[in-house]
C-alpha positions in Angstrom: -67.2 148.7 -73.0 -67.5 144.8 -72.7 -64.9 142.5 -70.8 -64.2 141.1 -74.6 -64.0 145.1 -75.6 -61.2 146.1 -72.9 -59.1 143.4 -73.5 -59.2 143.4 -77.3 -57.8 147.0 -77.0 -55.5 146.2 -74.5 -54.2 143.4 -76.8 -53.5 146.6 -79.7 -52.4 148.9 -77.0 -49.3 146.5 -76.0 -48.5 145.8 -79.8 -48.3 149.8 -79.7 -46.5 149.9 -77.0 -43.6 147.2 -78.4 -43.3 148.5 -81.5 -42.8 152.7 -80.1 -40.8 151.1 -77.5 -38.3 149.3 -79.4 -38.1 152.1 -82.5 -37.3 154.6 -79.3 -34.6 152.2 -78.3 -33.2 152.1 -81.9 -33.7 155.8 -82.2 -31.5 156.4 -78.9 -28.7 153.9 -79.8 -25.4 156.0 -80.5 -23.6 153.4 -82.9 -20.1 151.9 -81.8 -16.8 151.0 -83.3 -17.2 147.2 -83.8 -20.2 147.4 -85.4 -22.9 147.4 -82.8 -24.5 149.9 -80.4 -24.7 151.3 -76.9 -28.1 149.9 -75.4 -27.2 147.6 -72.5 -30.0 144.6 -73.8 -31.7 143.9 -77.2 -34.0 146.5 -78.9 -36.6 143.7 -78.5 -36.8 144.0 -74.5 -37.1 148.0 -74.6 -40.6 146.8 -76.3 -41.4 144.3 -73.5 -40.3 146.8 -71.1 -42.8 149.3 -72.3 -45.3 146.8 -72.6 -44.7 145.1 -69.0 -45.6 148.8 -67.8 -48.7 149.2 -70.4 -50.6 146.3 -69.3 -49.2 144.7 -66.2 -51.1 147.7 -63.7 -53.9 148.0 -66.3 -54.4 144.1 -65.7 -54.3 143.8 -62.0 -57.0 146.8 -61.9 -59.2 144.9 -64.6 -59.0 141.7 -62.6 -59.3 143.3 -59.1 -62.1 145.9 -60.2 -64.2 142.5 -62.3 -63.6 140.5 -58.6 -65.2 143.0 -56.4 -67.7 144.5 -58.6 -70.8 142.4 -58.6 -70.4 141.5 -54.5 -70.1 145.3 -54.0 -72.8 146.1 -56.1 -75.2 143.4 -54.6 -74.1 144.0 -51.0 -75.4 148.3 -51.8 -79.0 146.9 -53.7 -79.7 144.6 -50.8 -78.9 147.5 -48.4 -81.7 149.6 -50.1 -84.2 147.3 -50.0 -87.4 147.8 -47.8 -87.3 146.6 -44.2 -89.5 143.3 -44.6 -86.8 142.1 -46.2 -84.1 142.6 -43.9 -85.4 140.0 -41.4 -84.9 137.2 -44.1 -82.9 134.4 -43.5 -79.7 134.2 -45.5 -81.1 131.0 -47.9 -84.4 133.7 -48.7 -81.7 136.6 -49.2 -79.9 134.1 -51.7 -83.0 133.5 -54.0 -83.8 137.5 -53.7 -80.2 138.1 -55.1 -80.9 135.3 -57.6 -83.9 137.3 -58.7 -82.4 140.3 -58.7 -79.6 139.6 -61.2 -82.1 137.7 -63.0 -84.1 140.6 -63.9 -81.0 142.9 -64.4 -79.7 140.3 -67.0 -83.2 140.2 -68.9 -85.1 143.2 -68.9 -88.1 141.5 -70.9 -89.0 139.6 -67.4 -89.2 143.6 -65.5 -93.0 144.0 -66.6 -94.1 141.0 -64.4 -92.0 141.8 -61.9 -92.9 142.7 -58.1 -92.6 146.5 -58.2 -89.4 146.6 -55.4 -87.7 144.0 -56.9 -87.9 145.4 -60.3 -86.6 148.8 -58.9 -84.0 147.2 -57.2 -82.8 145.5 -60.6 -83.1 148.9 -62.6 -80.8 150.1 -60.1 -78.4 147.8 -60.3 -78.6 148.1 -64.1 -77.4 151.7 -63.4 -75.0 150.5 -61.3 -73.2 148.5 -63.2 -73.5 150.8 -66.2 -71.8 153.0 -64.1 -69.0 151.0 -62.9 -68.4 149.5 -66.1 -68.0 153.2 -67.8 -65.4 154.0 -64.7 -63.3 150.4 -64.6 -63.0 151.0 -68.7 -62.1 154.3 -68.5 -59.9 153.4 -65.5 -58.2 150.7 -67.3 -57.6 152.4 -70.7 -56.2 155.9 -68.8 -54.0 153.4 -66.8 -52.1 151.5 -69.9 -51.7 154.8 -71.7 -50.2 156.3 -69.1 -48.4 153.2 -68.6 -46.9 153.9 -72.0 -45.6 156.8 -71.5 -43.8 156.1 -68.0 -42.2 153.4 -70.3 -41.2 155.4 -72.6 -39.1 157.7 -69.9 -37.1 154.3 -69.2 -35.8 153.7 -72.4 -32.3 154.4 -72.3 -29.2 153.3 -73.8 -28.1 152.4 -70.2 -31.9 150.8 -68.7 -31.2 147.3 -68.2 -34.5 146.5 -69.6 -33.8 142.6 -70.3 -32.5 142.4 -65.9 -36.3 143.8 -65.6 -38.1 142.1 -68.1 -36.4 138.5 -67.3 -37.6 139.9 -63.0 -41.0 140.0 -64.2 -41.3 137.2 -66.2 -39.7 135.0 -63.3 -42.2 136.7 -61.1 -45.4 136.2 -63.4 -43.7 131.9 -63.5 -43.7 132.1 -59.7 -46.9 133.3 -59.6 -48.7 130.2 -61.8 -46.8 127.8 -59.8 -48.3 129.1 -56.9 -51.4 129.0 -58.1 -51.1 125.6 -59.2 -49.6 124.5 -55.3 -51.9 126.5 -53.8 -54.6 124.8 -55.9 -53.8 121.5 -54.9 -53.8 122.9 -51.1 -57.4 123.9 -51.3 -58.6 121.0 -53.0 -56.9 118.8 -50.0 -58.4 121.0 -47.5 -61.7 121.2 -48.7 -62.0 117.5 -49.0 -60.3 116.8 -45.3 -62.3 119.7 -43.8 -66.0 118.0 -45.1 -64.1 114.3 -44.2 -63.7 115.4 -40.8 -67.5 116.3 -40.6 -67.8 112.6 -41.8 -65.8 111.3 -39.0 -68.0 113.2 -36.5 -71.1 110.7 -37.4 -69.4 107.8 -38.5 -66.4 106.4 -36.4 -63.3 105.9 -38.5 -62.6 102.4 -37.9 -66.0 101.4 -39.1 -65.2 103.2 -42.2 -61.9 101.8 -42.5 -62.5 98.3 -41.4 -66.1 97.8 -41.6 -67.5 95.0 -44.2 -70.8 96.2 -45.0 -71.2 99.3 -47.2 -74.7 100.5 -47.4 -74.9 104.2 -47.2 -78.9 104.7 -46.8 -79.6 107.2 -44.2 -82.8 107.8 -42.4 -84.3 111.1 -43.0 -86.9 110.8 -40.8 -87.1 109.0 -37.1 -90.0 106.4 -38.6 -88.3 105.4 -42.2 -87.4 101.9 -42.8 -85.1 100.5 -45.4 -82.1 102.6 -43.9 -78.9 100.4 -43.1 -76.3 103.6 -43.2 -74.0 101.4 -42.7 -70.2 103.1 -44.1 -67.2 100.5 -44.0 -65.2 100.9 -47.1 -63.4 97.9 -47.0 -66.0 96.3 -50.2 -64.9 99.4 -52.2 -61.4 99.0 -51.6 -61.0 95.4 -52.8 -63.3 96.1 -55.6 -60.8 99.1 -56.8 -57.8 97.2 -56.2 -59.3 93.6 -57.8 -60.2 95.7 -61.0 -56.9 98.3 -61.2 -55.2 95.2 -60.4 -56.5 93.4 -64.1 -56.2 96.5 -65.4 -52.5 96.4 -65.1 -51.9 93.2 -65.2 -53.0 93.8 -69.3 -51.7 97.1 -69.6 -48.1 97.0 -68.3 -46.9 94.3 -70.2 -49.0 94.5 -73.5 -47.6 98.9 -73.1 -44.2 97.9 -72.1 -43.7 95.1 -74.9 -45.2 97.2 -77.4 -42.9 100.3 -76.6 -39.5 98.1 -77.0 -40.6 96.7 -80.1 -41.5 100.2 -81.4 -38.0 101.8 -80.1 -35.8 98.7 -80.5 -36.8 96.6 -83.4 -39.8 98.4 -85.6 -38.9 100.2 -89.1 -39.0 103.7 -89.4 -41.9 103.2 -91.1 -43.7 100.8 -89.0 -43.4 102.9 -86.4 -44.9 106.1 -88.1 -48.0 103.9 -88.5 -47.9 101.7 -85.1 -47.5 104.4 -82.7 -50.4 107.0 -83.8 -53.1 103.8 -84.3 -52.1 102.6 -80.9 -52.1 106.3 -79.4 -55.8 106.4 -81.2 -56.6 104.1 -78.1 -56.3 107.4 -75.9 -58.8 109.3 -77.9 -61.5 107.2 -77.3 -64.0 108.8 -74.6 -64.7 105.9 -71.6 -68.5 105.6 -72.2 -67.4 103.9 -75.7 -65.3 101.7 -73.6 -68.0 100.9 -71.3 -70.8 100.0 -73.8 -67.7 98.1 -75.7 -67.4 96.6 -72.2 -71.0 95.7 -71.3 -72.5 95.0 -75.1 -69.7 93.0 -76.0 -66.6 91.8 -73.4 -69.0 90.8 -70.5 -71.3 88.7 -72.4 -68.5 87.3 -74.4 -67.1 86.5 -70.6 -70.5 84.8 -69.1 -70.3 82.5 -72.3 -66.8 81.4 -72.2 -67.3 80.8 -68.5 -71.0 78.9 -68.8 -69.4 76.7 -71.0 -66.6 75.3 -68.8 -69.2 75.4 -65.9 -68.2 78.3 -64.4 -70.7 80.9 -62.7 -70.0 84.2 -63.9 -71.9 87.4 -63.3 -73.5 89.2 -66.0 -71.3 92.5 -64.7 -68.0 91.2 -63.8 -64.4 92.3 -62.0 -63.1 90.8 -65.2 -65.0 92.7 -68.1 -64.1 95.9 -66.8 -60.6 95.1 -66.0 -59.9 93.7 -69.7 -61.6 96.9 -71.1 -59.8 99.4 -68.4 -56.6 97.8 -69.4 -57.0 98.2 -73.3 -57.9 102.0 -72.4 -54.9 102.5 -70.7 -51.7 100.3 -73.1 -51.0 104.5 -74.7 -50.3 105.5 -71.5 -48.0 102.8 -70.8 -46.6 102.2 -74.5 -46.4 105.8 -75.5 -44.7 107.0 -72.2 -42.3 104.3 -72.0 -41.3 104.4 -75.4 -40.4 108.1 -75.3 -38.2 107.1 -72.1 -36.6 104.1 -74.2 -35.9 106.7 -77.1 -33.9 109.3 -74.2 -31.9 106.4 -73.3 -28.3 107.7 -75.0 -26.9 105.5 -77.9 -23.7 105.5 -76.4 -24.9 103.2 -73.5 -26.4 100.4 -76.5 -22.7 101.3 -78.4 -21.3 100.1 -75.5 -22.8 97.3 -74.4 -22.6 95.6 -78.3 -18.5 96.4 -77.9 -18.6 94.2 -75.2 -20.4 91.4 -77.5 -23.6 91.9 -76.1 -26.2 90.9 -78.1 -29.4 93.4 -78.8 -32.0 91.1 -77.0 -29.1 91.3 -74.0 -28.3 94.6 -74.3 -32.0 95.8 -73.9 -32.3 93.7 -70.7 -29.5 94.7 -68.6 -28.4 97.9 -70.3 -31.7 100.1 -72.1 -34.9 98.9 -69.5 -32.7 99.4 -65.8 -31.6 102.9 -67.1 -34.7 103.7 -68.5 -36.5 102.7 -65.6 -37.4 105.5 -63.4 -38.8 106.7 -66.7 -41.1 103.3 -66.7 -41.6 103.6 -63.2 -43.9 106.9 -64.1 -45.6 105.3 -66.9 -46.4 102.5 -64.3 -47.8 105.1 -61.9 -49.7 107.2 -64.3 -51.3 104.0 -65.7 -52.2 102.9 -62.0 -53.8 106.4 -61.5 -55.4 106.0 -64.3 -56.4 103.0 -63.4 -58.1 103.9 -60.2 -60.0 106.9 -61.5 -62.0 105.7 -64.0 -65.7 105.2 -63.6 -67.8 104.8 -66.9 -66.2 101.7 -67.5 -67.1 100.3 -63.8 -70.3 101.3 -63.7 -71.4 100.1 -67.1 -69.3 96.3 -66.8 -68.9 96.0 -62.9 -71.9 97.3 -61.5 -72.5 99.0 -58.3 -72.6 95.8 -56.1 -70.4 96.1 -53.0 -69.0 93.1 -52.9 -65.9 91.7 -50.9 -64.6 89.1 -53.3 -61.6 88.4 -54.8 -62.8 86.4 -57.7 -63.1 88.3 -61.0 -66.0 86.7 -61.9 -68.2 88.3 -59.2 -69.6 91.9 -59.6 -68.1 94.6 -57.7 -67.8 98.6 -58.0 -65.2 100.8 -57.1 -64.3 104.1 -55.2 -65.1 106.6 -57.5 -68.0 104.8 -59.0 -69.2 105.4 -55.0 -68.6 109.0 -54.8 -70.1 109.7 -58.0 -73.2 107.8 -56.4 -73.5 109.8 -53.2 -73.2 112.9 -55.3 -75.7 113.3 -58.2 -79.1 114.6 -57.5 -79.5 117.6 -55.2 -78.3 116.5 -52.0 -77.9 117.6 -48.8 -74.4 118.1 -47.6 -75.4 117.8 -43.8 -75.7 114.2 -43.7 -73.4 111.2 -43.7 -74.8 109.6 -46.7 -73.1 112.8 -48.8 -70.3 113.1 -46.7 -69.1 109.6 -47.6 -68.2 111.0 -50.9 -65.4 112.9 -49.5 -64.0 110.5 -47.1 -63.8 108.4 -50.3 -62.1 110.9 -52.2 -59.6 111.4 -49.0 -59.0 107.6 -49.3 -58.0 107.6 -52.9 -55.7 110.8 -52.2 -54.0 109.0 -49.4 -53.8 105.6 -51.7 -52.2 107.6 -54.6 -50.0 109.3 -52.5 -48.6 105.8 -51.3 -48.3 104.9 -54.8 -46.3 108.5 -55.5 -43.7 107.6 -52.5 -43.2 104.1 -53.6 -42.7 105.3 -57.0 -40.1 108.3 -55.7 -38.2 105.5 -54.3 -37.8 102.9 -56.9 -36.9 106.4 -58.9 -34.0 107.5 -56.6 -32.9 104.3 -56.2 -32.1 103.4 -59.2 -31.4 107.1 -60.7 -28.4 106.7 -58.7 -27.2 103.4 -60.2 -27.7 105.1 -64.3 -26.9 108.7 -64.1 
């Protein structure tokens, strides 16, 4: 049976399960004086009880059994094969394994096949046909006996909801460790291939160095290679552009979200908010052909004609476009926070003859401002991490400038530079891409702290 097969009548064997599960909890119930019954929890958690012990096993052996299967079977075909190819080195082994499943997966491509590799793949068609008959069979025997050991705990005195609500806390426990122990590994893997970085380039040059040109020799005699890895260009140019960015985004998203709380009709508001959230929806490559076809040209013009020199990719174009990308996150955030802020507080404030323009400045805004404080950081993240939009209005020019007329590129723009095309992941050319992505972790953790702090500080003052 397919993977789409087993869990399909898993699904049907925990609806059975619930349903014979409850009715035997209803059946066993002795009726009591005051209208009710004996059973210790809800007929409803006698189901899930039943079904916790239907599927939970029957899952971790799916799971465990689909995990181990295709290494194990691989490791046994390689085992088999003829001595010749034994000696191999591990890369060769890969693209025999490659071929191997290959053939296994697409039995039209066995005729042309070499004669030991095709016997190796119509043994490890057998295999798996094998092994998939057992893990169904497995799985299946498993949640029906799981039924029946369920059944045995339905009782008028099981305190099936105690062990239901255990397992459920259990099963939340379990994604938030995944999630934690996500963000681990992702921090690891990028400090781990950083450090590698840091053994061919010295940190301070990649810190403080001026000059970013990350063109490697790959041979002794090549010419035209600077490798030269100080990140300082990158850094202005992310912070010149975020810095536009917000600089449009916060107030145009802040002002828009008191109007929309404080002063727009009912009905304004059901049209204002969605055609502003609309903003959201649009992917970033619109916003950077909007940026490049439109906003940057519109720029060099405006600036030619008071004299000014202006690039034909500018700091500016992609900061104006990057901030109108980003007002919903600011506006729509904030104006839910705005919303949560209690009526009693605005009651309040207008008993004491405040007026409404007074009452949202010292009253509404500081107690809704750790709220506004996130929307502030989750626009500057924003901010940081885009990429369509620089490459397509900045350009990749690593420039240290501070005007936002000049051309400049960013972080990410960088990293997603070093990385496409095969690449090698041995030289210092590719592992620049990680000790840029270790930089922007450690610059939006700065901004997290700050953040944490303003929110403290002030959550103190307003709860």
């Amino acid at each position: 049976m397919s993977t789409l097969g087993i869990l399909l009548t898993l699904t049907v064997l925990a609806a059975f399960s619930y349903y014979i599960g409850r009715k035997r909890s209803l059946a066993l119930a002795t009726p009591v004086k005051r209208g009710g019954n004996d059973l210790h929890s809800l007929p409803s958690y006698y189901g899930y009880l039943v079904v916790i012990w239907a599927i939970v096993p029957a899952l971790l052996v799916f799971v465990l059994w689909s995990s181990l299967e295709k290494p194990l079977l691989t490791s046994s075909i390689m085992s088999h094969l003829p001595t010749e190819y034994q000696g191999k080195s591990a890369d060769e082994l890969s693209l025999v394994t490659n071929r191997i499943h290959n053939l296994a997966n697409d039995p039209a491509q066995l005729a042309t096949a070499d004669p030991t590799l095709k016997a190796a793949a119509e043994e490890y068609q057998q295999m798996q046909s094998l092994s998939n008959t057992i893990k169904t069979v497995l799985v299946l025997a498993l949640a029906i006996a799981g039924i029946f050991i369920g059944l045995r705990y339905v009782k008028p005195k099981t305190r099936a909801r105690n062990q239901v609500e255990r397992v459920v806390q259990y099963i939340m426990i379990g994604c938030a460790s995944i999630a934690i122990l996500t963000t681990v590994g992702i921090v690891f893997s990028v400090l781990f291939e950083s450090i590698r970085f840091f053994g061919h380039v010295n940190i301070f040059d990649f810190i403080f160095g001026t000059h970013w040109s990350p063109q490697t020799a790959l041979r002794a005699d090549q010419a035209g290679s600077s490798g030269a890895f100080g990140a300082v260009p990158l850094f202005v140019g992310t912070l010149l552009i975020s810095s536009i960015a917000l600089l449009i985004a916060v107030p145009l998203g802040l002002m828009s979200a008191i109007y929309l709380s404080e002063y727009a009709s009912p009905m304004m508001r059901a049209y204002a908010k969605p055609a502003m959230e609309i903003l959201a929806g649009i992917p970033t490559v619109v916003y950077g052909f909007f940026a490049a076809l439109t906003v940057a040209p519109m720029i060099r013009g405006l600036g030619e004609s008071v004299g000014l020199s202006v690039a034909s990719e500018s700091a500016l174009a992609a900061g104006i476009v990057m901030g109108v990308m980003i007002i919903p996150f600011m506006s729509s955030l904030s104006d839910d926070i705005i919303n949560a802020v209690p009526q009693a507080m605005r009651d309040g404030s207008y008993g004491m003859g405040a007026t409404k323009s007074e009452t949202i400045k010292q009253v509404v805004l500081p107690a809704a401002l750790p709220g506004i404080v996130g929307a502030f950081l989750l626009a500057a993240s924003r901010a940081i991490g885009e990429t369509m939009i620089v490459v397509m209005a900045a350009g990749l020019a690593a420039n240290i400038s501070f005007n936002p007329l000049d051309a400049v590129t960013t972080i990410t723009v960088q990293i997603v530079t070093l990385l496409k095309g095969d690449q090698e992941f041995d030289s210092a050319k590719t592992l620049a891409a990680f000790a840029l992505g270790l930089s922007l972790f450690i610059i939006t953790l700065i901004l997290n702290v700050l953040a944490l702090h303003i929110v403290r500080k002030y959550r103190e003052q307003y709860d």
